[in-house]
C-alpha positions as CSV (number, residue, x, y, z in Angstrom):
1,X,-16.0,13.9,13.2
2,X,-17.0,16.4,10.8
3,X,-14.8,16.0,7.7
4,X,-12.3,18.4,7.0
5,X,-8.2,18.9,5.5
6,X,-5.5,18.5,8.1
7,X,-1.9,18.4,7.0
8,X,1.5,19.2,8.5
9,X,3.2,20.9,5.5
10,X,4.5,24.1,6.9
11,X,8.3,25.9,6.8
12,X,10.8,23.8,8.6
13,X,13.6,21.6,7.1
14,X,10.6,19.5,5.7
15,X,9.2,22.1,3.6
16,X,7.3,20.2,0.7
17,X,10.3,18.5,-0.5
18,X,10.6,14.6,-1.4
19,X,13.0,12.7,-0.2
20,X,15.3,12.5,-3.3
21,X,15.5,16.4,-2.5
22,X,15.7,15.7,1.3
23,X,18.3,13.4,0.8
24,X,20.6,15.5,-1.7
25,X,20.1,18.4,1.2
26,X,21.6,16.2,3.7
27,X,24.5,14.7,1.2
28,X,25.4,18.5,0.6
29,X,25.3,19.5,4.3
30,X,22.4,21.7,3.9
31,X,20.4,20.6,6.5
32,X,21.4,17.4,9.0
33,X,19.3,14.0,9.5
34,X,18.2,15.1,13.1
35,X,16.8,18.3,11.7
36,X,14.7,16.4,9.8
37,X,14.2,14.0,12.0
38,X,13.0,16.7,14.7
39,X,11.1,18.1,12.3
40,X,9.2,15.1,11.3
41,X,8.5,14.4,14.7
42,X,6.7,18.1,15.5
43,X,4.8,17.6,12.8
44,X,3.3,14.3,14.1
45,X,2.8,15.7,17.3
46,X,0.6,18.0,15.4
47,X,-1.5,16.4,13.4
48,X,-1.4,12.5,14.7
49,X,-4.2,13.4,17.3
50,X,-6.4,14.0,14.4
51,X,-5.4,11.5,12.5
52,X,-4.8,8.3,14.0
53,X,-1.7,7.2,11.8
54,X,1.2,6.1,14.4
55,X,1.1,2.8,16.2
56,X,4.6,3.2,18.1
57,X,6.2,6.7,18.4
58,X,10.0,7.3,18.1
59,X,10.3,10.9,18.3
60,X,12.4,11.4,20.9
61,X,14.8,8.6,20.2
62,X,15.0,8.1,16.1
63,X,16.2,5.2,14.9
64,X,19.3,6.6,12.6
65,X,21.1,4.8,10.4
66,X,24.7,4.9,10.6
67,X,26.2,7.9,8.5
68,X,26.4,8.2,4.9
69,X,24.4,5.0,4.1
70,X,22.0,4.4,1.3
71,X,20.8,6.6,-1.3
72,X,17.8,8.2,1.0
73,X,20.2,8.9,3.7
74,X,18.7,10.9,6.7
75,X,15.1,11.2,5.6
76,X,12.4,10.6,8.0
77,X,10.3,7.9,7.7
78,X,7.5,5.2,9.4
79,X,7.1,1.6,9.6
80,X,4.1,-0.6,9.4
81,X,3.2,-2.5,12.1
82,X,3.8,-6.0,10.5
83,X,7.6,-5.7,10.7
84,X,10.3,-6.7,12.8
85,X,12.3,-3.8,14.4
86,X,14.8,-4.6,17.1
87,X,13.3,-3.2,20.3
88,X,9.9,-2.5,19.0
89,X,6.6,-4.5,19.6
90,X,4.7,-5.8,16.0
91,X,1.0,-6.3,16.4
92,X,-0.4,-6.5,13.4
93,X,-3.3,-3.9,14.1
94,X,-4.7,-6.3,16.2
95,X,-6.2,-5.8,19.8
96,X,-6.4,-9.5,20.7
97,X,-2.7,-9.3,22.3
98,X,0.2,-7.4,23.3
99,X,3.6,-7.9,21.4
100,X,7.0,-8.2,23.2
101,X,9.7,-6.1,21.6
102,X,11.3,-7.9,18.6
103,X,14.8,-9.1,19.5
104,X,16.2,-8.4,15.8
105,X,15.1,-6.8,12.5
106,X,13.2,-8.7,10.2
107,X,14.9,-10.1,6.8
108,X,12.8,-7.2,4.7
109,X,13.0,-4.1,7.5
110,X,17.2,-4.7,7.0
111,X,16.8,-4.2,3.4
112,X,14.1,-1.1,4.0
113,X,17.3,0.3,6.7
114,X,19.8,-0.3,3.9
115,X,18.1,2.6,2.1
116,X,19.4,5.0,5.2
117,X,16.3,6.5,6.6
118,X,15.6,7.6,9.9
119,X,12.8,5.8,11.5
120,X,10.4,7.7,13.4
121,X,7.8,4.5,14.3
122,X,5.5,2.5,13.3
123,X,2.3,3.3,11.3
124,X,-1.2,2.1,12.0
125,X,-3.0,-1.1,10.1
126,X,-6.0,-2.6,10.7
127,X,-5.6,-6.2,12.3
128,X,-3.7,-8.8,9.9
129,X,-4.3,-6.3,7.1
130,X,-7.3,-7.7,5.8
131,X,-9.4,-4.9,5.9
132,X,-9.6,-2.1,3.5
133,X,-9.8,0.5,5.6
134,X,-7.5,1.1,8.4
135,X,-10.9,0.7,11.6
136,X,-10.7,-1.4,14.4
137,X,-13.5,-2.8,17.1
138,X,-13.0,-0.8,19.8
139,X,-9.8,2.1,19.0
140,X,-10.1,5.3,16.5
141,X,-9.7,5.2,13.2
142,X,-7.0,6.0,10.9
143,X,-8.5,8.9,9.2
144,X,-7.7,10.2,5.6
145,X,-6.2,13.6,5.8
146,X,-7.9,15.1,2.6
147,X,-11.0,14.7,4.6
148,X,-11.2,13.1,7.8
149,X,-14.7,11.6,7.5
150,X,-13.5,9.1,5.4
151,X,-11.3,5.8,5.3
152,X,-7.6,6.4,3.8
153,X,-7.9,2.9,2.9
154,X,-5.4,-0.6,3.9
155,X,-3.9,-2.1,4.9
156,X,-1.0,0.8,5.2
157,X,-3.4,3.2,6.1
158,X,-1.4,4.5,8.7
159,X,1.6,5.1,6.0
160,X,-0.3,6.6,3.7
161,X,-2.3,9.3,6.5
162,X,1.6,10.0,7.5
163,X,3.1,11.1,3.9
164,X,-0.4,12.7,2.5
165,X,0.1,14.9,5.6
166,X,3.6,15.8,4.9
167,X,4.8,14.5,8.2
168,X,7.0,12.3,5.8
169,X,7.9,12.2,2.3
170,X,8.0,8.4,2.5
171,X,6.5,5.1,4.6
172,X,6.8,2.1,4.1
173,X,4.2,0.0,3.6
174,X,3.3,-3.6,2.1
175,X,0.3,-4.9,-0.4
176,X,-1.6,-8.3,0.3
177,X,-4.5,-7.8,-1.4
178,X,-4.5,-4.1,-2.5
179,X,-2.6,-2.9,0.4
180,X,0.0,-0.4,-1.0
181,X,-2.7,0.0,-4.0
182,X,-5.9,1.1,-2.4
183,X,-4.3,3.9,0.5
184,X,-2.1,5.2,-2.7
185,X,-5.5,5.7,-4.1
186,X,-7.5,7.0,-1.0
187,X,-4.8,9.3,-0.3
188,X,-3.4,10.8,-3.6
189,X,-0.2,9.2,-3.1
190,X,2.1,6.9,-5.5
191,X,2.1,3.0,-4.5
192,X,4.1,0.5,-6.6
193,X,3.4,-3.4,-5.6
194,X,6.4,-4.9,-7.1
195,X,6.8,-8.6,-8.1
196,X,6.5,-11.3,-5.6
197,X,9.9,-12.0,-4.1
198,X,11.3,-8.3,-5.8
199,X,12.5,-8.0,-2.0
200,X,13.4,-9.7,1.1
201,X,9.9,-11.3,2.4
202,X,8.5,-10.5,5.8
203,X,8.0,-12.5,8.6
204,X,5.0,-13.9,7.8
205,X,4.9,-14.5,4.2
206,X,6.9,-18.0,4.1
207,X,4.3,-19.1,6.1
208,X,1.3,-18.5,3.8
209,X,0.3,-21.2,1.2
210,X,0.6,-18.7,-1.6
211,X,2.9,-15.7,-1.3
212,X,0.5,-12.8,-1.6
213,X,3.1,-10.1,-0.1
214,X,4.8,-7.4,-2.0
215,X,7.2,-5.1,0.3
216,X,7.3,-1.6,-0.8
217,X,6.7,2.6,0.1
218,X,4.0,4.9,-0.4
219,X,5.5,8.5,-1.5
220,X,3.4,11.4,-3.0
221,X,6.3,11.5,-5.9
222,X,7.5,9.0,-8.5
223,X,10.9,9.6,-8.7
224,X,10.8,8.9,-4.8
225,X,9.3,5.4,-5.3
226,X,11.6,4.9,-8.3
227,X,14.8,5.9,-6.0
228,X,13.4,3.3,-3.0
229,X,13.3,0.5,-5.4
230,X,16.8,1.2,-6.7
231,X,18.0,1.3,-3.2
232,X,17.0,-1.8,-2.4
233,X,17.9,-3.4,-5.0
234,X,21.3,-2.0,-4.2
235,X,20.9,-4.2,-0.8
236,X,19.7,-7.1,-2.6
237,X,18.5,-8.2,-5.9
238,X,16.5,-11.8,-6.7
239,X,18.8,-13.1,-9.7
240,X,15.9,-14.6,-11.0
241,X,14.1,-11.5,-11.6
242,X,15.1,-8.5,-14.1
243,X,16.9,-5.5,-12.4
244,X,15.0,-2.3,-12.6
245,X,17.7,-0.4,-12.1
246,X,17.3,3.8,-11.4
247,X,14.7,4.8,-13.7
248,X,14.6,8.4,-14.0
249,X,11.6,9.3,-16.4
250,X,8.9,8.7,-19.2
251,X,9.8,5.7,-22.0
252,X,9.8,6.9,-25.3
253,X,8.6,3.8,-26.1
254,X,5.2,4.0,-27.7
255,X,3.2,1.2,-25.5
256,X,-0.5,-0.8,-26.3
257,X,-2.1,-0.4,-22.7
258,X,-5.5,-2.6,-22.3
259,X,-8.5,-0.5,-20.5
260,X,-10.0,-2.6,-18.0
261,X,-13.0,-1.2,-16.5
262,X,-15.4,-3.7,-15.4
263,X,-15.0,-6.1,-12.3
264,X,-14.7,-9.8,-12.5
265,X,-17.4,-9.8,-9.8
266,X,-19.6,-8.1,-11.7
267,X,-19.4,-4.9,-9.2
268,X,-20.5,-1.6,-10.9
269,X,-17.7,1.0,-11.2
270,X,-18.8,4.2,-9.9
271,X,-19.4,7.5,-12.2
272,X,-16.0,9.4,-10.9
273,X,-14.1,6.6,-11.1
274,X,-15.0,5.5,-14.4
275,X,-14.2,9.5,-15.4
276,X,-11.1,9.5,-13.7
277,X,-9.8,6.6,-15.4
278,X,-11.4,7.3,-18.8
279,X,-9.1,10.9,-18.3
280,X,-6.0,9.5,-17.7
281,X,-6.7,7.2,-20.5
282,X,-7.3,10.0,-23.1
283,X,-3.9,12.1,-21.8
284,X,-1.9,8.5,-22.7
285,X,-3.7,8.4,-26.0
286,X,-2.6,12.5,-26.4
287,X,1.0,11.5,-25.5
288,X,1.3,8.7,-28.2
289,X,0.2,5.5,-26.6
290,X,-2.3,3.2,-28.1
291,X,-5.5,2.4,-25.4
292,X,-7.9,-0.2,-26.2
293,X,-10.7,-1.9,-24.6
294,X,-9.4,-5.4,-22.7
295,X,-11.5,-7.7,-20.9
296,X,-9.5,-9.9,-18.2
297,X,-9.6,-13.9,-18.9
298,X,-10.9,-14.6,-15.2
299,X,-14.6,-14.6,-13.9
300,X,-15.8,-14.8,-11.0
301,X,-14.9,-17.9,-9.7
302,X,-11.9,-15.9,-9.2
303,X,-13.3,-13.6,-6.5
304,X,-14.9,-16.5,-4.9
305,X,-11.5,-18.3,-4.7
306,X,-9.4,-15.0,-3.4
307,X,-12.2,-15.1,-0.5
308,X,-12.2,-18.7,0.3
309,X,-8.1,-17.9,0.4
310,X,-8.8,-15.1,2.6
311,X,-10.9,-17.0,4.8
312,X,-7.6,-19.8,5.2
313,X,-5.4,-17.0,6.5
314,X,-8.0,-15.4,8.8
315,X,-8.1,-19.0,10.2
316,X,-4.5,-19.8,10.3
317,X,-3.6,-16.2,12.0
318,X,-6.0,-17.0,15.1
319,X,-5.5,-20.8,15.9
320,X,-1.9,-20.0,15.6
321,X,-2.0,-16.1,17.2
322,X,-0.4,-18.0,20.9
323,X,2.5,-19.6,19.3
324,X,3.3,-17.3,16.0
325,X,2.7,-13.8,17.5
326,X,2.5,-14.3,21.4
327,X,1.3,-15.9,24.3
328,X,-1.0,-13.2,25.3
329,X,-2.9,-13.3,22.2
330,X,-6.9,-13.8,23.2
331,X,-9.2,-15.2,20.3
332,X,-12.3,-13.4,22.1
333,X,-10.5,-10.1,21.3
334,X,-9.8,-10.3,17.6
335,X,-12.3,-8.1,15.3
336,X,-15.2,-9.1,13.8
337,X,-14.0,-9.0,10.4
338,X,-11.2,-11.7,11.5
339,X,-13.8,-13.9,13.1
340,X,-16.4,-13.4,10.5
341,X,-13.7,-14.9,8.6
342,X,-12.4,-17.7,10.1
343,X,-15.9,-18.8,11.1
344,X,-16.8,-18.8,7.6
345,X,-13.9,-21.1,6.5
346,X,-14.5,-23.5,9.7
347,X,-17.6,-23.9,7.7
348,X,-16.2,-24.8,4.3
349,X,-12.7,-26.3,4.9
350,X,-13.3,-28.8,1.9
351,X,-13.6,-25.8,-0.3
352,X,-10.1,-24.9,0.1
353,X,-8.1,-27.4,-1.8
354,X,-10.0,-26.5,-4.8
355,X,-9.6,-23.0,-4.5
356,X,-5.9,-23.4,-3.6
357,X,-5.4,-25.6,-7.1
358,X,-7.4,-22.5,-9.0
359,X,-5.5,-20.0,-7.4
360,X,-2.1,-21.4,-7.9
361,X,-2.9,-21.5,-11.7
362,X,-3.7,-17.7,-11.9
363,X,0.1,-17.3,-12.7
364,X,-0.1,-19.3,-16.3
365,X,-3.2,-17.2,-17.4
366,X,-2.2,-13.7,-16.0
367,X,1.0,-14.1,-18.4
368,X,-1.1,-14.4,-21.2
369,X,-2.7,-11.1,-20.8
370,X,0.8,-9.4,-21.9
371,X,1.2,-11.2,-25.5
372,X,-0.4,-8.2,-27.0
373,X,-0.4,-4.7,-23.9
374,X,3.1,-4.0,-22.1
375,X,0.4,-2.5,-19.4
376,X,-3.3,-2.4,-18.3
377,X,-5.3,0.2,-16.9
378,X,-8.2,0.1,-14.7
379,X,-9.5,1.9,-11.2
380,X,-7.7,0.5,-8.3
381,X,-11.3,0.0,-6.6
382,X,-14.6,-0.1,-8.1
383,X,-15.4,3.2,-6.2
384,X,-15.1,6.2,-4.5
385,X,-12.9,6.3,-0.8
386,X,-16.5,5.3,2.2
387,X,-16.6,7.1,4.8
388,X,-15.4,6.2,8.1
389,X,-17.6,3.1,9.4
390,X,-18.8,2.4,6.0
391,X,-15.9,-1.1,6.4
392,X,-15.3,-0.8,10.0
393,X,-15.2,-4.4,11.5
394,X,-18.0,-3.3,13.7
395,X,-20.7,-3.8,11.4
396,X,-22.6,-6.5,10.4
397,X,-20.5,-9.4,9.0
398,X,-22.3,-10.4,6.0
399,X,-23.2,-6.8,4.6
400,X,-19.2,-5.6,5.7
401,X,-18.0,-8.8,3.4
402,X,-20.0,-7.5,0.5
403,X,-19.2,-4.1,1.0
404,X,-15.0,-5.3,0.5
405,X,-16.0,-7.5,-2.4
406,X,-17.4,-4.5,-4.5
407,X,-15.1,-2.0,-2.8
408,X,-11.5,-4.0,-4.0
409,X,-12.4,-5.6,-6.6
410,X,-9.3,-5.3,-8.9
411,X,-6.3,-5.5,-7.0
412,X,-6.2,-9.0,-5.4
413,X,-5.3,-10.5,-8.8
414,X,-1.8,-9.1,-8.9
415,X,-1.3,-10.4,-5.4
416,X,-2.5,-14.2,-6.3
417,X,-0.2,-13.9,-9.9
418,X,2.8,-12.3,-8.1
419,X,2.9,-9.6,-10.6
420,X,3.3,-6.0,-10.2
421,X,1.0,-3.1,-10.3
422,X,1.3,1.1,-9.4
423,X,-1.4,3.3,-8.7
424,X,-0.8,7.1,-9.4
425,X,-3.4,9.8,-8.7
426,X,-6.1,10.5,-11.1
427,X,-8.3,13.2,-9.8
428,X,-7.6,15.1,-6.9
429,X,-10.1,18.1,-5.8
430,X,-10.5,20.1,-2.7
431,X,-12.9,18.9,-0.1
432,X,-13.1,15.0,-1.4
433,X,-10.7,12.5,-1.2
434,X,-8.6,11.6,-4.0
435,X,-9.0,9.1,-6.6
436,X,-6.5,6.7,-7.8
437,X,-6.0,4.9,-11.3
438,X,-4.0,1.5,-11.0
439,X,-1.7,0.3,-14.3
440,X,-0.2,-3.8,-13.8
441,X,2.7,-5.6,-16.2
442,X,4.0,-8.3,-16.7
443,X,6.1,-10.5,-14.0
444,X,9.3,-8.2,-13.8
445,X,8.8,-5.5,-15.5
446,X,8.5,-2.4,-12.8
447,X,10.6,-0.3,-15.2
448,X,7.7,0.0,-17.2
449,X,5.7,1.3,-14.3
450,X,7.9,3.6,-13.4
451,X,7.7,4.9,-16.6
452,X,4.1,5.6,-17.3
453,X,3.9,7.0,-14.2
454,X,6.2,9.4,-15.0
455,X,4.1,10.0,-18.1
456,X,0.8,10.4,-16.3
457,X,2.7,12.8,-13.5
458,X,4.1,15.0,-16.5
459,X,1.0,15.2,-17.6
460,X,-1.4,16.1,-14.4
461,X,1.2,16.9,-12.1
462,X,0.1,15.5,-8.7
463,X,-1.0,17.7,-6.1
464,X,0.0,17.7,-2.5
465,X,-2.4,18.0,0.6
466,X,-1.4,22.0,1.4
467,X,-1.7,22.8,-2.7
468,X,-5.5,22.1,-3.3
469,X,-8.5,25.1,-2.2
């Protein structure tokens, strides 16, 4: 397909409002949650054949929640297909079976309800979520809706196709790896990877030997991902944690931020990237903050322990696919990025333990990085969104691996360390995707992201789809 813009934005209840506007409409009586809910759904009918972004449809029967609940009561909204949903199959992006509806909401998708949106479905990911890029081996893409030649990224590619196009203001979406982080970035959207255990976990991450899983949204406006995570933690807060409480704008606090710009790996950062980051840098610097050069204390041995890790859980997900997801599940059918991957760790089980001991010390020497910056800035990945079939699972195994190496090359370490990370658009022009910067804290400290978001959307207000010639 011949890249080009598709969006939904157009003059319904919708509009181009987010959903803290959405939801103050419905609190006021303005406009009611089945007219946004109907009007959500048209606009997937619309654009959804183009795009590839819904798993499971729910237009004509919406999940509501029950009146007057939550702060984002009555806006529309999509869930990934990794999470429980009474009556709805989860499949994990994967062809290699076909769920049975879930008998009850998962532990995190009652605290995403809590918030009181209307569900519409589920959104499109590519199996497990350990691609980045929402392909699969035989079925469509997920296609990014500032151009449609190209990859909107993953694992929550499917959520971030849905808000970029205005279909919703708001999706939820989870981060393993980069997985909020990298479709934020692909799709000019803002994606905030909290703290690890910030939220209720999901299904599968009490299973995983380290905890890699941050629950979240993707939303095209901070305050919208600022009034989510207050929600939530309305629902439920981890006492062990700082509350982040509503956080409504900028700091005044003059911050140190480190600039990160090359990979642990070694992987070359691309020209527009670099320039992207190297902008918003300068506007930080113009509104008072102090930015200075910072070189992360890992090397490679990192990346080559995230991957042995990532090999583990490719491993675990198939010899266990009969008995944790369902009986129908087929290990011929599962992609080739799946069974690249667990063929490759068959081959090097006694690698594991040592990469497990390495990974789990990531924690003690990530904290270190904060004695001096309250935040770091880097790209979210070492380059410009591929195209479509540049990291589809079709291709050869060896040269797709390498490809995702250089391709998300900074965002794993917050999911190892547990810490939390935002990215926030950087450079968004007409007939390219967008690019993405990515900022990371310290363990607990979301406020603070929040904030400088704030600051870097004051500064470059961020575009939507319908807005850009």
């Amino acid at each position: 397909m011949d890249g080009h813009v598709v969006h939904a934005f157009c003059d319904d209840a919708l509009g181009s409002a987010d959903a803290v506007a959405l939801a103050k409409q419905v609190r006021s009586g303005q406009v009611s949650p089945a007219e946004l809910a109907s009007a959500a759904a048209d606009r997937a009918r619309k654009v959804d054949p183009l795009l590839g972004a819904v798993q499971v449809p729910l237009y004509d029967q919406p999940r509501y929640a029950p009146e007057d609940t939550g702060a984002l009561y009555g806006v529309p909204t999509f869930v990934k297909d990794n999470t429980d949903l009474r009556g709805l199959p989860t499949n994990h992006g994967s062809e290699a079976y076909t769920a049975r509806p879930a008998r009850r909401d998962g532990a995190y998708a009652t605290q995403f309800l809590s918030t009181g949106m209307t569900v519409l479905g589920k959104s499109r990911m590519p199996e497990f979520g350990f691609n980045a890029s929402t392909e699969f081996q035989t079925g469509p893409p997920t296609r990014n809706p500032w151009h449609t030649g190209h990859s909107v990224g993953a694992s929550s590619g499917g959520s971030a196709a849905l808000v970029a196009a205005g279909v919703v203001p708001i999706a939820h979406a989870n981060d393993g790896g980069g997985s909020i982080r990298i479709p934020a970035a692909c799709a000019g959207l803002v994606g905030l990877k909290p703290t690890r255990g910030r939220h209720r976990d999901g299904e599968q991450a009490s299973h995983l030997p380290i905890n890699i899983v941050s629950e979240g949204v993707l939303t095209r406006s901070v305050r919208d991902t600022a009034a989510f995570v207050a929600a939530a933690e309305d629902h439920w807060r981890n006492p062990s944690l700082p509350p982040i409480g509503r956080v409504d704008g900028p700091s005044r606090r003059r911050l140190r931020i480190g600039l990160v710009l090359d990979t642990v790996t070694g992987a070359p950062v691309d020209q527009p990237t670099r320039d992207a980051v190297e902008r918003v840098a300068a506007l930080l610097e113009q509104a008072g903050h102090v930015v200075e050069p910072f070189t992360l204390p890992f090397t490679e041995q990192f990346a080559v322990d995230f991957i042995q890790y990532w090999r583990l859980l490719a491993d675990l997900a198939v010899s266990t696919g009969k008995v944790m997801l369902d009986r129908s599940f087929d290990t011929a059918e599962i992609d080739g990025l799946t069974g690249g991957l667990r063929a490759q760790h068959r081959r090097s089980l006694h690698r594991t333990p040592g990469a497990l001991l390495r990974l789990r010390r990531v924690v003690a020497t990530y904290a270190t990085m904060f004695a001096r910056h309250e935040l770091l800035l880097s790209p979210t990945s070492a380059h410009s969104t591929p195209g479509i079939g540049y990291l589809s699972p079709t291709a050869e195994f060896d040269e797709l691996l390498d490809r995702l190496q250089n391709y998300a090359a900074y965002t794993p370490l917050h999911n190892i360390a547990g810490a939390p990370a935002v990215t926030v658009p950087a450079r968004v022009d007409a007939g390219r995707p967008p690019i993405g910067v990515h900022f990371s804290a310290a363990h607990g400290d979301e406020r603070t992201l929040l904030e400088i978001a704030y600051t870097v959307e004051a500064c470059q207000p961020f575009p939507t789809i319908q807005e850009i010639r």
